[in-house]
C-alpha positions in Angstrom: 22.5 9.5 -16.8 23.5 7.6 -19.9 24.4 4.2 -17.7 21.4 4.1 -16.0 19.2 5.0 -19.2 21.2 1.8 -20.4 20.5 0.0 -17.1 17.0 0.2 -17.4 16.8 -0.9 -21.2 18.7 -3.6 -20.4 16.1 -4.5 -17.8 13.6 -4.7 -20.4 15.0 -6.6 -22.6 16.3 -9.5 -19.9 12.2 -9.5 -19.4 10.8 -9.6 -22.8 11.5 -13.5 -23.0 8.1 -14.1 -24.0 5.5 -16.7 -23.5 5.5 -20.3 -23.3 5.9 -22.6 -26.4 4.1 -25.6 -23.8 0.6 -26.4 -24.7 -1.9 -25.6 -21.7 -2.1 -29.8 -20.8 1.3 -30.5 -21.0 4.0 -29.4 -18.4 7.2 -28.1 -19.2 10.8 -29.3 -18.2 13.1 -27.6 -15.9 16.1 -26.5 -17.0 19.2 -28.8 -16.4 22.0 -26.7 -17.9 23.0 -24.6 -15.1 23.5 -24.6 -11.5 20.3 -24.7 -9.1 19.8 -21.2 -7.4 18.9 -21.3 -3.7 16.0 -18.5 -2.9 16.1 -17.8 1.1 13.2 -17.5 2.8 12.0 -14.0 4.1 8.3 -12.6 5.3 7.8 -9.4 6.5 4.9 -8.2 8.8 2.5 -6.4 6.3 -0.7 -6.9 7.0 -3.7 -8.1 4.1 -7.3 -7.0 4.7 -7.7 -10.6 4.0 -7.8 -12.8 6.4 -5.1 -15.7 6.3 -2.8 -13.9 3.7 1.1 -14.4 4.4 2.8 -11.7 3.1 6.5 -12.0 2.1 9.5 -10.1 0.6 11.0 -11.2 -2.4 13.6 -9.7 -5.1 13.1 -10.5 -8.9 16.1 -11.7 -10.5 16.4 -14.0 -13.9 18.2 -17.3 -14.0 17.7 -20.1 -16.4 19.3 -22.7 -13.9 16.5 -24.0 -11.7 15.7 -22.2 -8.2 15.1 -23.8 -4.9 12.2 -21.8 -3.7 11.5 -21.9 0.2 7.6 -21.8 -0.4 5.6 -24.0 -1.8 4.1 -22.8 -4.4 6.7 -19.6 -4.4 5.9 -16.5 -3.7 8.3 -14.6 -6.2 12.1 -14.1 -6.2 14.3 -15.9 -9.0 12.8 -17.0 -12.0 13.0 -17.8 -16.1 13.4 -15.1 -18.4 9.9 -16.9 -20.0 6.9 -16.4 -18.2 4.2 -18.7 -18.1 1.3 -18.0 -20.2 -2.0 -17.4 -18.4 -4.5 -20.2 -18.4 -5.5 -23.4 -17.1 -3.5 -26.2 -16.9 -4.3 -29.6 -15.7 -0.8 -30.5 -14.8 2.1 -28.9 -13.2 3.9 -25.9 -14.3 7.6 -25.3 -14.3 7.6 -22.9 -11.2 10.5 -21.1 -12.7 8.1 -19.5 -15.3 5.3 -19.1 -13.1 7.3 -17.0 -11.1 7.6 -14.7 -13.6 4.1 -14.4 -14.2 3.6 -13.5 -10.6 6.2 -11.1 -11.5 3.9 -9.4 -14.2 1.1 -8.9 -11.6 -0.7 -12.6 -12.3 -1.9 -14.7 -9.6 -1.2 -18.2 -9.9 -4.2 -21.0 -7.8 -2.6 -24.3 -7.8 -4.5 -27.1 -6.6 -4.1 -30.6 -5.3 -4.7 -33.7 -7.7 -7.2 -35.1 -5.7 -9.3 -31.9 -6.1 -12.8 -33.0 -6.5 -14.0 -32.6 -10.3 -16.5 -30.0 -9.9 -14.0 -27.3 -7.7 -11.3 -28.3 -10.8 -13.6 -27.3 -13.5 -14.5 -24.1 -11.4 -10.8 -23.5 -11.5 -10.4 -24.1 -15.3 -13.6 -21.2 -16.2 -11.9 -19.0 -13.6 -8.5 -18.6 -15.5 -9.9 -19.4 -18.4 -12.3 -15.8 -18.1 -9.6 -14.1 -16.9 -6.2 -12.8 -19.0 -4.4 -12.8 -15.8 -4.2 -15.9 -14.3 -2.1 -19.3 -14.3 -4.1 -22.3 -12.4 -2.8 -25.6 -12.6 -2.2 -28.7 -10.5 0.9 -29.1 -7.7 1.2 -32.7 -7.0 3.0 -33.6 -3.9 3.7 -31.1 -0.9 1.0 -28.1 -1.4 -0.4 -27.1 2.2 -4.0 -27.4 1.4 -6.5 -28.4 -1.8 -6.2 -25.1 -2.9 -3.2 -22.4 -2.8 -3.6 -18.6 -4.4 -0.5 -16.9 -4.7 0.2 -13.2 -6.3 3.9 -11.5 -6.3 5.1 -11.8 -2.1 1.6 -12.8 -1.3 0.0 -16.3 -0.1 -3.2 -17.9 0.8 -4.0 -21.7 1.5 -7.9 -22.6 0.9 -9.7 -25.8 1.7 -11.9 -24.8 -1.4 -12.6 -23.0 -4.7 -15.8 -21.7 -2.9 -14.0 -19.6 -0.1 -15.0 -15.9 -1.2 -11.3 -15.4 -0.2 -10.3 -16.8 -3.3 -12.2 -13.9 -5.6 -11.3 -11.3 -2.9 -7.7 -12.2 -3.3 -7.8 -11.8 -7.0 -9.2 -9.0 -7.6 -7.2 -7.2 -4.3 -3.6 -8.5 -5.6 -3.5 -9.1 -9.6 -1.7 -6.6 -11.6 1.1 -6.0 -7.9 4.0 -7.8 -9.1 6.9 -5.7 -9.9 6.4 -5.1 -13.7 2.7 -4.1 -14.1 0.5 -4.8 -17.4 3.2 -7.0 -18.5 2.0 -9.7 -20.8 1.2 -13.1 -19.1 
C-alpha cells in the first residue's frame, strides 16, 4: 500500500512541471540534450459520433529528449514534463509540450500558414475565449488547413467554419488522461 501511495505521488509530481516561460508569438526550442524517443504508431477502432474523427491509442510517458511522433500533429503519447500554456499562437509550438496539454484534457487546432486571415483570426478569438485550448500554426506537412486534435483523438478540416470543429471541442476537451489539470 505504502509503494503504491508513493507511486502515485510520484506521478504527480513528474506532472507538475508547469507552464511555459515562451511568450504566445514566439516558438519554443526543442530540446537537444537527450536522445530522440520514437512513439509507434497505434489506432484502435472506437468509434466518434463525429464524423471523420480518427481515434487512436496512446500511453503518457515524460521525456525531455525530443519524440518522433507518428501523427502529424500527435495525438498524445511521450511528451515534456512542461505543458504548453493555452492560447493562441501565431507560430509553431514545440509538440513535446503540446502533448502534454492534450494530456490535461486540452485540444490543440493547428493550422496551415497559408490559412486565409479571416479563418486565422477566428482561430485566435476561439482559444483566446476558451482556458482550454492551444491553436497555433504547423508549417510544413499538416494534412489539411486546419487539424483539431484532443488526447488519442484526430480531425482534419478544410476550414474554421466546419461545425465539426465546435462539436469536437466541446465533445473531447477535458478527456486526456489527467482531467482539470492546468493548461
Amino acid at each position: 500500500m505504502a509503494v503504491a501511495a508513493l507511486a502515485m505521488l510520484l506521478l504527480a509530481v513528474a506532472c507538475s512541471g508547469g507552464g511555459s516561460t515562451s511568450t504566445a508569438s514566439s516558438p519554443t526550442s526543442p530540446s537537444t540534450t537527450a536522445p530522440e524517443v520514437t512513439v509507434p504508431a497505434s489506432t484502435t477502432t472506437t468509434k466518434s459520433p463525429i464524423d471523420g474523427v480518427q481515434t487512436f491509442s496512446v500511453v503518457a510517458a515524460h521525456s525531455d529528449a525530443p519524440v518522433n511522433y507518428p501523427n502529424v500533429p500527435p495525438v498524445g503519447g511521450t511528451h515534456n514534463p512542461t505543458w504548453q500554456p493555452c492560447t493562441f499562437y501565431d507560430a509553431p509550438v514545440q509538440s513535446e509540450k503540446a502533448v502534454h496539454s492534450l494530456e490535461h484534457g486540452a485540444i490543440w487546432v493547428t493550422y496551415r500558414p497559408d490559412l486565409p486571415a479571416a479563418e486565422v483570426d477566428t482561430l485566435a478569438a476561439l482559444a483566446r475565449s476558451r482556458k482550454d485550448i492551444v491553436a497555433s500554426r504547423w508549417d510544413s506537412g499538416l494534412p489539411a488547413p486546419v487539424v483539431v486534435t484532443a488526447w488519442g483523438r484526430q480531425l482534419a478540416l478544410q476550414s474554421v467554419s466546419d461545425p465539426r470543429l465546435m462539436a469536437f471541442v466541446l465533445l473531447y476537451t477535458n478527456k486526456g488522461p489527467e482531467l482539470n489539470a492546468p493548461c
